[in-house]
PyMOL Python script that loads the backbone (N, CA, C, O; Angstrom):
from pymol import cmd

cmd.read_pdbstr("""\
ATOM      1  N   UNK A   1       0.147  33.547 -74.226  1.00  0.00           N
ATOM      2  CA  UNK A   1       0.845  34.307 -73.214  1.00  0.00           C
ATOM      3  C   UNK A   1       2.298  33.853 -73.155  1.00  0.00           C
ATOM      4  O   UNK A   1       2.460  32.647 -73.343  1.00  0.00           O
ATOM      5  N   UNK A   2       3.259  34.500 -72.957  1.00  0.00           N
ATOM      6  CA  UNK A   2       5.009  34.333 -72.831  1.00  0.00           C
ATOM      7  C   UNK A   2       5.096  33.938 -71.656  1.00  0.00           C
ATOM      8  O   UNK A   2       4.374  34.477 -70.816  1.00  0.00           O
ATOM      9  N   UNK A   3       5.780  33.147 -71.364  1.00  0.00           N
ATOM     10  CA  UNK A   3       6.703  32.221 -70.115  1.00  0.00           C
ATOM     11  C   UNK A   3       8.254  32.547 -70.620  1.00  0.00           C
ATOM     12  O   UNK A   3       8.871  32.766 -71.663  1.00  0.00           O
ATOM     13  N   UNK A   4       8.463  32.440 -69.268  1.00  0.00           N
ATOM     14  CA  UNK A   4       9.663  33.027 -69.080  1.00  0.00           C
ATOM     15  C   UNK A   4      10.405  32.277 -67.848  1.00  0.00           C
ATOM     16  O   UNK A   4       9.709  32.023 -66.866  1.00  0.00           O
ATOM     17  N   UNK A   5      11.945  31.859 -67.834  1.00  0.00           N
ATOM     18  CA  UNK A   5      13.047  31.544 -66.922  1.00  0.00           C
ATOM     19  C   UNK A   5      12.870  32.423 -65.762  1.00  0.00           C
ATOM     20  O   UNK A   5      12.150  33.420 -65.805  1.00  0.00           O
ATOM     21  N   UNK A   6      13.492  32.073 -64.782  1.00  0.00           N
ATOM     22  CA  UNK A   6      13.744  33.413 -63.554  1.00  0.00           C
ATOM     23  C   UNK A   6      14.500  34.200 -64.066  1.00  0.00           C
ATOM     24  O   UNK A   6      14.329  35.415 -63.978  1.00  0.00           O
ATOM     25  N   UNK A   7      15.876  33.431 -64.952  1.00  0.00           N
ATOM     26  CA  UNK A   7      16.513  35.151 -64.887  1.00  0.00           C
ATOM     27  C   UNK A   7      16.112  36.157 -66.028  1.00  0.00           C
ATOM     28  O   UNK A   7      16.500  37.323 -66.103  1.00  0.00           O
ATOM     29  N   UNK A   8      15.389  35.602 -66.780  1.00  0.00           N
ATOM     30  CA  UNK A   8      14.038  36.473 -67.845  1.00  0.00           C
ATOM     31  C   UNK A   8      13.252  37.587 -67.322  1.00  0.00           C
ATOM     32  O   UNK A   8      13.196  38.803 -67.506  1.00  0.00           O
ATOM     33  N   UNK A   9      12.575  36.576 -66.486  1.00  0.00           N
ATOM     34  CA  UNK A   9      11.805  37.288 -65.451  1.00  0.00           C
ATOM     35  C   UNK A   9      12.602  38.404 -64.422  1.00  0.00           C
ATOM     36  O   UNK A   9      12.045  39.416 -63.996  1.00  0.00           O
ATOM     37  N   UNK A  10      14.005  38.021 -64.110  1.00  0.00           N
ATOM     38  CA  UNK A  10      14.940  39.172 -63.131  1.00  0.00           C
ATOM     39  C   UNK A  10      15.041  40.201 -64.292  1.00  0.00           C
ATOM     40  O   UNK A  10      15.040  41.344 -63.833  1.00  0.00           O
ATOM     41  N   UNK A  11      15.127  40.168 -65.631  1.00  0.00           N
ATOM     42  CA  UNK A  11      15.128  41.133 -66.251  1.00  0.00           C
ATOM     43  C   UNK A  11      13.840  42.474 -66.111  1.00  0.00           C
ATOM     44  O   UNK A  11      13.917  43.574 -66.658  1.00  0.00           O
ATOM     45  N   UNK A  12      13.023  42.120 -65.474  1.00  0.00           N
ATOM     46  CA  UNK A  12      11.403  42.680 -65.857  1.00  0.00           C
ATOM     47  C   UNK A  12      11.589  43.183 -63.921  1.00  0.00           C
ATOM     48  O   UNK A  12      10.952  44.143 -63.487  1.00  0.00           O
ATOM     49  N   UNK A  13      12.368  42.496 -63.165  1.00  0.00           N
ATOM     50  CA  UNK A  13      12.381  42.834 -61.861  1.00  0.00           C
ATOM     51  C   UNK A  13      11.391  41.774 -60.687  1.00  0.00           C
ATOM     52  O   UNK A  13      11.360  41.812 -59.457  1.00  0.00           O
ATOM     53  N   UNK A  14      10.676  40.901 -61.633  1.00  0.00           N
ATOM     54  CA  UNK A  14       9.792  39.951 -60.840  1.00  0.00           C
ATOM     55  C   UNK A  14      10.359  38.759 -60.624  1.00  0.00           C
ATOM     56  O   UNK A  14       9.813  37.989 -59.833  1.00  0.00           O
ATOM     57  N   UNK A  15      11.364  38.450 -61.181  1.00  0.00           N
ATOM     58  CA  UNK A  15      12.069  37.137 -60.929  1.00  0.00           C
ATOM     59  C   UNK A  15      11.282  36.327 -59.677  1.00  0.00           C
ATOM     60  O   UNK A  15      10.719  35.240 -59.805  1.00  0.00           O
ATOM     61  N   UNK A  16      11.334  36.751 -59.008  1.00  0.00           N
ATOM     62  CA  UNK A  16      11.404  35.908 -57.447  1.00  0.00           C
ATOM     63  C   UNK A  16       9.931  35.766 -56.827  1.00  0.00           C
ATOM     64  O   UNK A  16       9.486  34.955 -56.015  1.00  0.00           O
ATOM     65  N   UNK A  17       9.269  36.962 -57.570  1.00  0.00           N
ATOM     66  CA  UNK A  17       7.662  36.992 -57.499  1.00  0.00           C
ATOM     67  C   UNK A  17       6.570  36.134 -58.539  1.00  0.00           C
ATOM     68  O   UNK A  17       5.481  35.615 -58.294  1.00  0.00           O
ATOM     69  N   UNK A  18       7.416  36.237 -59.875  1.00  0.00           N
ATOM     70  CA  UNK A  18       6.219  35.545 -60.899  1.00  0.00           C
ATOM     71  C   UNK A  18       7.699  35.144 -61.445  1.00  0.00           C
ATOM     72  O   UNK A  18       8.734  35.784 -61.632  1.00  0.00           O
ATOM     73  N   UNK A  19       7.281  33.665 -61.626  1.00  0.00           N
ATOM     74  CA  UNK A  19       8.284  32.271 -61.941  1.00  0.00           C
ATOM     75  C   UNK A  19       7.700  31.384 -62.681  1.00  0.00           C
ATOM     76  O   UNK A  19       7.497  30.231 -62.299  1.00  0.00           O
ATOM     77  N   UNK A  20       7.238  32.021 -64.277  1.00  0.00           N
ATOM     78  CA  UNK A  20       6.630  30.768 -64.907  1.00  0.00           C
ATOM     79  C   UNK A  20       7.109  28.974 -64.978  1.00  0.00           C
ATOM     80  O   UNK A  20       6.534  27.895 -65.125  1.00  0.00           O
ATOM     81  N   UNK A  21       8.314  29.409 -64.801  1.00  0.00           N
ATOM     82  CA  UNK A  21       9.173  27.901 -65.235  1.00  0.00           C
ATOM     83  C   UNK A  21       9.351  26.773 -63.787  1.00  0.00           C
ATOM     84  O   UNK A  21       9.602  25.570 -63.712  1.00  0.00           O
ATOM     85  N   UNK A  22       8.996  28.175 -62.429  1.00  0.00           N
ATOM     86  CA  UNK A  22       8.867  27.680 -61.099  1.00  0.00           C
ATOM     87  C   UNK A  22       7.997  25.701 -61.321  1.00  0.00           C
ATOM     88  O   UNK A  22       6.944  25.456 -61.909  1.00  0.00           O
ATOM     89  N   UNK A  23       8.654  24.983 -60.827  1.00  0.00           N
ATOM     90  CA  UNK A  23       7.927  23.425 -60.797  1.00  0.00           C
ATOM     91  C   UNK A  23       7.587  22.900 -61.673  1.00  0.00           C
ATOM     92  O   UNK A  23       6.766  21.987 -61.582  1.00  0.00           O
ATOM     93  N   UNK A  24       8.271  23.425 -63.201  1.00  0.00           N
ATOM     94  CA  UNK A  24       8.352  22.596 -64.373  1.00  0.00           C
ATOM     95  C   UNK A  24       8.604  21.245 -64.129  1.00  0.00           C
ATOM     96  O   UNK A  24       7.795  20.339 -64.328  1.00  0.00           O
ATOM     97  N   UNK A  25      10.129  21.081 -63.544  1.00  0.00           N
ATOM     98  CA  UNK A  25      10.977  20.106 -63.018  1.00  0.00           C
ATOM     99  C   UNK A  25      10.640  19.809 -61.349  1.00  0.00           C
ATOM    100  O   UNK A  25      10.729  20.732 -60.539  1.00  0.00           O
ATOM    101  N   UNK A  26      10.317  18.671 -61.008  1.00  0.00           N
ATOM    102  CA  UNK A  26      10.135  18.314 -59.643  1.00  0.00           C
ATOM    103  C   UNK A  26      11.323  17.807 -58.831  1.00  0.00           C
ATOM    104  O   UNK A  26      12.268  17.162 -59.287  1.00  0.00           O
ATOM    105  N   UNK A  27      11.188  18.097 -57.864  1.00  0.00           N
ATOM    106  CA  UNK A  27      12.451  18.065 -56.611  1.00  0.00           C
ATOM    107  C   UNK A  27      13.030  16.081 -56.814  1.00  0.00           C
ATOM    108  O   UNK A  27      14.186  15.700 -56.632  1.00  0.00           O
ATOM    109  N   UNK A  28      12.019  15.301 -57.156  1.00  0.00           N
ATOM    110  CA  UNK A  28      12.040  13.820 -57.015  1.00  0.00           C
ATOM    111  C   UNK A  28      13.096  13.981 -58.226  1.00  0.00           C
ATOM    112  O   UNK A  28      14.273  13.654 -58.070  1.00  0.00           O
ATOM    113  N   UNK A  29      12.571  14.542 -59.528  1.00  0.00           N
ATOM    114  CA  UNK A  29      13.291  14.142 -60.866  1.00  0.00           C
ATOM    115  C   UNK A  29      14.564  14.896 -60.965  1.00  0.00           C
ATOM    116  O   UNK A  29      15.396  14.482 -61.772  1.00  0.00           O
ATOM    117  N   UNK A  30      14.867  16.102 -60.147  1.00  0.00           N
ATOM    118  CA  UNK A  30      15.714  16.704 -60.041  1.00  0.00           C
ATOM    119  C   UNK A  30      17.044  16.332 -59.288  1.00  0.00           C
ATOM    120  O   UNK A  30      18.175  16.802 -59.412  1.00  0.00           O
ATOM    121  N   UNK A  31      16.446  15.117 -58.285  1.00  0.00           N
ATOM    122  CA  UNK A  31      17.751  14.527 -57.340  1.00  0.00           C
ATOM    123  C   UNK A  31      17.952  13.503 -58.485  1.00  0.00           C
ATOM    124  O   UNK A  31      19.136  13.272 -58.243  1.00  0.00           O
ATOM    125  N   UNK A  32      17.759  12.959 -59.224  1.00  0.00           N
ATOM    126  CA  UNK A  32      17.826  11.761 -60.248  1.00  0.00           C
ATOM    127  C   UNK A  32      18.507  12.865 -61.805  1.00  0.00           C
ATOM    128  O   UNK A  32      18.665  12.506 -62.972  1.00  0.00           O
ATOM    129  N   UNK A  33      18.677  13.755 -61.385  1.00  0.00           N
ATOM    130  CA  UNK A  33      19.385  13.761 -62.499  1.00  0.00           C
ATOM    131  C   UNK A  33      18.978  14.531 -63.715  1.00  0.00           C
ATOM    132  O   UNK A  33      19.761  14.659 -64.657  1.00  0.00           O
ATOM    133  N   UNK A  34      17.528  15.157 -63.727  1.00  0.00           N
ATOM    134  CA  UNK A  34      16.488  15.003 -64.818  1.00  0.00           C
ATOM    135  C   UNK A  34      15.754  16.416 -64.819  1.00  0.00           C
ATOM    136  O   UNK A  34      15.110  16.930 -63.905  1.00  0.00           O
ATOM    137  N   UNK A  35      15.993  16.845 -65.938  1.00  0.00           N
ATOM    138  CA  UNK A  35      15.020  18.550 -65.639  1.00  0.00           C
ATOM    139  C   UNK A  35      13.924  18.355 -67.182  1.00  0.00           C
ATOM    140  O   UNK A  35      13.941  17.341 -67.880  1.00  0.00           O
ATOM    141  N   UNK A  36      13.307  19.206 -67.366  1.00  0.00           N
ATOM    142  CA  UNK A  36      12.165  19.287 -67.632  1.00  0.00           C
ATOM    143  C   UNK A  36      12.395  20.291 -68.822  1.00  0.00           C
ATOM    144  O   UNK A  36      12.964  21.347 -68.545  1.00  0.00           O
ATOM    145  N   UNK A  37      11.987  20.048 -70.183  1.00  0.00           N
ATOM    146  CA  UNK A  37      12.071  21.202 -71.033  1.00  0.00           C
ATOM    147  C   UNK A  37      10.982  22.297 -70.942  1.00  0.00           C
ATOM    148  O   UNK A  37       9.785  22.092 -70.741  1.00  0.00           O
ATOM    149  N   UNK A  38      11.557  23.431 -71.113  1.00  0.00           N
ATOM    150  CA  UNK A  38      10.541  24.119 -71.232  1.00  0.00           C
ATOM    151  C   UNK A  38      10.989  25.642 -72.246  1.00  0.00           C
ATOM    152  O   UNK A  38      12.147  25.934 -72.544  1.00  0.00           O
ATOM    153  N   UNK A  39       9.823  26.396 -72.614  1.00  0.00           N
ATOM    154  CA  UNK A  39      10.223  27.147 -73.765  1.00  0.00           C
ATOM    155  C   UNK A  39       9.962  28.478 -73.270  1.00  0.00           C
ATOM    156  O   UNK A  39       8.784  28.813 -73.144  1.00  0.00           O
ATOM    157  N   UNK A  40      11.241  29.603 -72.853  1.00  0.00           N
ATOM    158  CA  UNK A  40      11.137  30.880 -72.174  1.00  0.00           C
ATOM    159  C   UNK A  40      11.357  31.935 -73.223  1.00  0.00           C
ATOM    160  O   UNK A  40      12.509  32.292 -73.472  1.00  0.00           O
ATOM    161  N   UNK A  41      10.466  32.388 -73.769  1.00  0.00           N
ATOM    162  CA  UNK A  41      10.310  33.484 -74.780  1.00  0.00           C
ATOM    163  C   UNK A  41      11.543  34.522 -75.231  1.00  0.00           C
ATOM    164  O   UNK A  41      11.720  35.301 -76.168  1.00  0.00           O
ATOM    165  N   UNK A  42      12.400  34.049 -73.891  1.00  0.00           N
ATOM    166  CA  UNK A  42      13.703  35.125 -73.986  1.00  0.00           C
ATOM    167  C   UNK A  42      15.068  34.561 -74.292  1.00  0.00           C
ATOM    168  O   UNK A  42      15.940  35.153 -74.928  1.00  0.00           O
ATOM    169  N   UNK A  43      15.166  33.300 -73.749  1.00  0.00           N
ATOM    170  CA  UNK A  43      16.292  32.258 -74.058  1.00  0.00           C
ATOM    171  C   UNK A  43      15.960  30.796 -75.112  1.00  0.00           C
ATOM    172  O   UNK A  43      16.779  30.096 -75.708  1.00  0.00           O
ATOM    173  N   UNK A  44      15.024  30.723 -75.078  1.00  0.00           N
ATOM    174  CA  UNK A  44      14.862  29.584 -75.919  1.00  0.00           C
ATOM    175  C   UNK A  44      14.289  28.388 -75.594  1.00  0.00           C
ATOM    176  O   UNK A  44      13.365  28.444 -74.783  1.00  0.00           O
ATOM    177  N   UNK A  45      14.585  27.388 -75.996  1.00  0.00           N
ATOM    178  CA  UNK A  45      14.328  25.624 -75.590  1.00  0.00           C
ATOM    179  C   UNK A  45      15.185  25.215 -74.505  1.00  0.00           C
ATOM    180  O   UNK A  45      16.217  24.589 -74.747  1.00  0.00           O
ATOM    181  N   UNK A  46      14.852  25.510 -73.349  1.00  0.00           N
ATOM    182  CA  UNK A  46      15.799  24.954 -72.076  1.00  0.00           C
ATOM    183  C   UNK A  46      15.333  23.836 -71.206  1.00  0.00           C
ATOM    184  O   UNK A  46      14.370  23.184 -71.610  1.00  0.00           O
ATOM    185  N   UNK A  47      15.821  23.562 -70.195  1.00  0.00           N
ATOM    186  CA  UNK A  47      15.700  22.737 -69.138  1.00  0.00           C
ATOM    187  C   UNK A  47      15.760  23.827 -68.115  1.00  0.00           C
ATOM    188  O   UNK A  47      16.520  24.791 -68.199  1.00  0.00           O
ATOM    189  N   UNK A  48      14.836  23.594 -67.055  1.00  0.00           N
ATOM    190  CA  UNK A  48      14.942  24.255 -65.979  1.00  0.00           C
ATOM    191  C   UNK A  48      14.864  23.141 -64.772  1.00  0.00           C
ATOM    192  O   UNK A  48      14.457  21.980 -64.733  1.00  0.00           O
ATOM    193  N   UNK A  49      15.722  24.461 -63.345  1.00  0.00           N
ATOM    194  CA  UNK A  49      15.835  23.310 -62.246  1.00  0.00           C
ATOM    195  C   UNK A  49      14.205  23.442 -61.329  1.00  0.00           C
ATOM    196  O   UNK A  49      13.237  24.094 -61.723  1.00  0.00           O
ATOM    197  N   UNK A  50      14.282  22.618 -60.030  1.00  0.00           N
ATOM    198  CA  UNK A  50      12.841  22.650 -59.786  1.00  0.00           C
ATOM    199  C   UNK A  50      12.261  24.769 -59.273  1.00  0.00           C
ATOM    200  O   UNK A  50      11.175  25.330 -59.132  1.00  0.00           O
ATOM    201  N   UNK A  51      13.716  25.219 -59.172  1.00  0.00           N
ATOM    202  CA  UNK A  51      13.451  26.728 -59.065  1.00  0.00           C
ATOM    203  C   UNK A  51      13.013  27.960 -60.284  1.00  0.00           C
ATOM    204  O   UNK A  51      12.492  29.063 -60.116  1.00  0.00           O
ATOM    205  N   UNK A  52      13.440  27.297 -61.491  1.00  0.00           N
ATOM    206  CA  UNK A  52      12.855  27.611 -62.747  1.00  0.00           C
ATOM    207  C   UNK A  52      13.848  28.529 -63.607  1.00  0.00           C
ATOM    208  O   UNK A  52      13.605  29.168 -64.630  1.00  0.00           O
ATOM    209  N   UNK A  53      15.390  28.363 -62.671  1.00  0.00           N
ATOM    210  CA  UNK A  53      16.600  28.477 -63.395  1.00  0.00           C
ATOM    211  C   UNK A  53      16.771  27.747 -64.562  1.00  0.00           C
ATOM    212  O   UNK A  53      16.794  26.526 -64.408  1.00  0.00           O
ATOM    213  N   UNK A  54      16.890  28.147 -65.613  1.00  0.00           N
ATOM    214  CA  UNK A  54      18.259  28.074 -66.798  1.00  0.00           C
ATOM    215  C   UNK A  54      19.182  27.325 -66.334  1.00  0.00           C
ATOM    216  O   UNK A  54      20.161  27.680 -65.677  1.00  0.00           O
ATOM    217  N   UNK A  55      18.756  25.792 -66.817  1.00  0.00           N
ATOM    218  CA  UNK A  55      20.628  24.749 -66.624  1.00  0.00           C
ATOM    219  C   UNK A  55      21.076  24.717 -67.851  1.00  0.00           C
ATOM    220  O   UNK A  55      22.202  24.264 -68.053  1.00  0.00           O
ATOM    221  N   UNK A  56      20.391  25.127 -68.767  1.00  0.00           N
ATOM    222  CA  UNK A  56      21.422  24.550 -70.664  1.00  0.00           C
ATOM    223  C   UNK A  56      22.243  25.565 -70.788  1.00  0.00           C
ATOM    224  O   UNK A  56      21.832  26.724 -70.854  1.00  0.00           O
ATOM    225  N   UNK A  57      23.394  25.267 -70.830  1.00  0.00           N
ATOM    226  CA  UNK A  57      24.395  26.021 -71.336  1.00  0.00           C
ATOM    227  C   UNK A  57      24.356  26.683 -72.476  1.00  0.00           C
ATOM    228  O   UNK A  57      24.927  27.762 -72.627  1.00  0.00           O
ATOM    229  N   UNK A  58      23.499  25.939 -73.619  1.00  0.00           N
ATOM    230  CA  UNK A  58      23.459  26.350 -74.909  1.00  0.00           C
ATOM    231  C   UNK A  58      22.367  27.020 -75.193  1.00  0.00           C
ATOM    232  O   UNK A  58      21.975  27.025 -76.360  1.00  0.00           O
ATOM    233  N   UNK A  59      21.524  27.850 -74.001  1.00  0.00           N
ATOM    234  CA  UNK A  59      20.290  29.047 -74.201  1.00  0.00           C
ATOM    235  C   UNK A  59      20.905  29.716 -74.989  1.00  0.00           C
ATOM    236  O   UNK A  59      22.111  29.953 -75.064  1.00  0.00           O
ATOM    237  N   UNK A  60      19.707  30.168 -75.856  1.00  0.00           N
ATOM    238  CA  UNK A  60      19.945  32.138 -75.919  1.00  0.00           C
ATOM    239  C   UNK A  60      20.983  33.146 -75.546  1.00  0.00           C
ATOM    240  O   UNK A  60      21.618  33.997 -76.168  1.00  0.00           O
ATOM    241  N   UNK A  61      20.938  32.819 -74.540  1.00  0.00           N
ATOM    242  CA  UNK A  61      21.152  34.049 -73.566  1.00  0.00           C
ATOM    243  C   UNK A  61      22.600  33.228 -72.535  1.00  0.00           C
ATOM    244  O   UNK A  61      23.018  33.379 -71.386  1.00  0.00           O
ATOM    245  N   UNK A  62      22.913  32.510 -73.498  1.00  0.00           N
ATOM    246  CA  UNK A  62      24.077  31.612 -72.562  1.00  0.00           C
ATOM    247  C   UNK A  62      25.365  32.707 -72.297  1.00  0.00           C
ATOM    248  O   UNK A  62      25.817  33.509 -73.114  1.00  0.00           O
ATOM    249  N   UNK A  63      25.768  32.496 -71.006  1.00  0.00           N
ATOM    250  CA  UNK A  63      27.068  33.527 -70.656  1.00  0.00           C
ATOM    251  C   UNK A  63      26.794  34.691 -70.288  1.00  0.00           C
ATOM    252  O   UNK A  63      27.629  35.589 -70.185  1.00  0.00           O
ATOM    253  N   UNK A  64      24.874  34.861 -69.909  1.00  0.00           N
ATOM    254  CA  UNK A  64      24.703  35.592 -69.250  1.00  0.00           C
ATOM    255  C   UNK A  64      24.366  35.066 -68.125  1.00  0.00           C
ATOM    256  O   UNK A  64      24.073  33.886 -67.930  1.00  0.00           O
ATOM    257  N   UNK A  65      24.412  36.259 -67.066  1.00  0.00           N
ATOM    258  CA  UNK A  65      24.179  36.158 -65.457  1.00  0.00           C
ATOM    259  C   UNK A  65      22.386  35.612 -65.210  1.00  0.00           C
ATOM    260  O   UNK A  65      21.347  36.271 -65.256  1.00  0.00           O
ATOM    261  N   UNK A  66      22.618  34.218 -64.959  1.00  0.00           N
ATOM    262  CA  UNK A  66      21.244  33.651 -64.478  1.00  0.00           C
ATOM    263  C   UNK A  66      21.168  32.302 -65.245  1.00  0.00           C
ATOM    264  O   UNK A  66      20.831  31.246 -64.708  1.00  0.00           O
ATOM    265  N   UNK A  67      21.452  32.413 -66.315  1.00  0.00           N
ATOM    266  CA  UNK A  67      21.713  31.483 -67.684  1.00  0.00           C
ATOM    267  C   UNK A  67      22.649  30.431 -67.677  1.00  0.00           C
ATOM    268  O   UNK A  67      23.795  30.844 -67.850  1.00  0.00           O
ATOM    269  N   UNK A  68      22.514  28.730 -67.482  1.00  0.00           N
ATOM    270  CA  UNK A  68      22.862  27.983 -67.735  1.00  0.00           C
ATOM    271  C   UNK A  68      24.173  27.929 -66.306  1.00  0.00           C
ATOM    272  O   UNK A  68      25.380  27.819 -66.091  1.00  0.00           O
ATOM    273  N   UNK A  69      22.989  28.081 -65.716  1.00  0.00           N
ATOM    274  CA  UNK A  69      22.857  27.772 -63.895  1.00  0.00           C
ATOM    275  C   UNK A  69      23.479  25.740 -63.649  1.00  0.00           C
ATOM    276  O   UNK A  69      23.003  24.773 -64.244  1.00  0.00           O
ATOM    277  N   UNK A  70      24.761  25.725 -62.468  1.00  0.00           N
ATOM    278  CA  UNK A  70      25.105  24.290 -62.515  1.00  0.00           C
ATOM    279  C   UNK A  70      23.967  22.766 -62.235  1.00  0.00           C
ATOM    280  O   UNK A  70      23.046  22.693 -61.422  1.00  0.00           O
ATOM    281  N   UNK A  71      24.251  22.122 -62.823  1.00  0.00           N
ATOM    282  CA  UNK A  71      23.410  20.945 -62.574  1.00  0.00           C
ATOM    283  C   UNK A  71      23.448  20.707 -61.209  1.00  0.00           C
ATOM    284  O   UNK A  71      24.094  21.534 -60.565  1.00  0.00           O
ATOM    285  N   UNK A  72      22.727  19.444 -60.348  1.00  0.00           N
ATOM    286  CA  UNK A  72      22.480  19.124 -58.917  1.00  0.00           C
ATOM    287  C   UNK A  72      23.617  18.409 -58.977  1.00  0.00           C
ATOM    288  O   UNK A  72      23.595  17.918 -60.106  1.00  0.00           O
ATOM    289  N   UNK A  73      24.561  18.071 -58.451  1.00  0.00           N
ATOM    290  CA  UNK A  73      25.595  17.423 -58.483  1.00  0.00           C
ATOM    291  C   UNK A  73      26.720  18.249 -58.573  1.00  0.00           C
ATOM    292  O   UNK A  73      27.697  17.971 -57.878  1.00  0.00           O
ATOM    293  N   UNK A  74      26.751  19.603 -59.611  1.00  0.00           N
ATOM    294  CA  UNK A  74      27.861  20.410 -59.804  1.00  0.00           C
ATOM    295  C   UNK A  74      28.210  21.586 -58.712  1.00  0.00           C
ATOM    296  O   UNK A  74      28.429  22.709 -59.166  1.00  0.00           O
ATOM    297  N   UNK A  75      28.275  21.366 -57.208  1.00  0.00           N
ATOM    298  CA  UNK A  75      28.306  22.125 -56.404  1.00  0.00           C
ATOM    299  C   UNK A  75      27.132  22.759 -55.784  1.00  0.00           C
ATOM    300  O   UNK A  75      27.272  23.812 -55.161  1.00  0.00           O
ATOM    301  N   UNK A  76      25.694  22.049 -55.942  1.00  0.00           N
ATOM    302  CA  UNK A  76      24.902  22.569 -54.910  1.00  0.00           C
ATOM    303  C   UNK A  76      24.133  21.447 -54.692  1.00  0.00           C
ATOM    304  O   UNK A  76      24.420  20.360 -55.193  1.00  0.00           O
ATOM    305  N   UNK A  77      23.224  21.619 -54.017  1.00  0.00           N
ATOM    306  CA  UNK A  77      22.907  20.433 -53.458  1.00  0.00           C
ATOM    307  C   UNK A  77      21.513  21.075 -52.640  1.00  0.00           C
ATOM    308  O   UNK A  77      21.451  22.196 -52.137  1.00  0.00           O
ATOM    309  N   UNK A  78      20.498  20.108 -52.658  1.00  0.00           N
ATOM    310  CA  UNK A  78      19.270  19.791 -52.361  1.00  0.00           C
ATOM    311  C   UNK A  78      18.980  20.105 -50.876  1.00  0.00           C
ATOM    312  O   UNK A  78      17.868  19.875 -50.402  1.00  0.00           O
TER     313      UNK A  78
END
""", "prot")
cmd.dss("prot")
cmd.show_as("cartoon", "prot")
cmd.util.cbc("prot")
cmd.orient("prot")
């Protein structure tokens, strides 16, 4: 079965409803710095945050809207 990023999934219109990548990465490992690889059928070999956003800049699908979303530290915050 395909797994997919949120903004993969915003492509299909479920983003916010079905979130395979949702809690790849945990909120503990996520204040430390640390995301979780995971493999979204549409962008590639990424890291996602504990919401199941796209942080690698260097996806697939990089420089698109959803895709390679800022790290915890780079203006948002927990």
């Amino acid at each position: 079965m395909a797994e997919f990023c949120r903004a993969c999934m915003d492509e299909f219109g479920d983003g916010l409803k079905y979130n395979d990548a949702k809690g790849f990465t945990s909120k503990k490992a996520w204040k430390l710095g640390k995301a979780a690889l995971f493999f979204c059928e549409g962008c590639g070999c990424i890291q996602v945050d504990p919401d199941g956003n796209c942080v690698s800049p260097d996806c697939l699908k990089a420089g698109e809207p959803g895709h390679g979303m800022p790290w915890y530290g780079e203006g948002e915050e927990l």
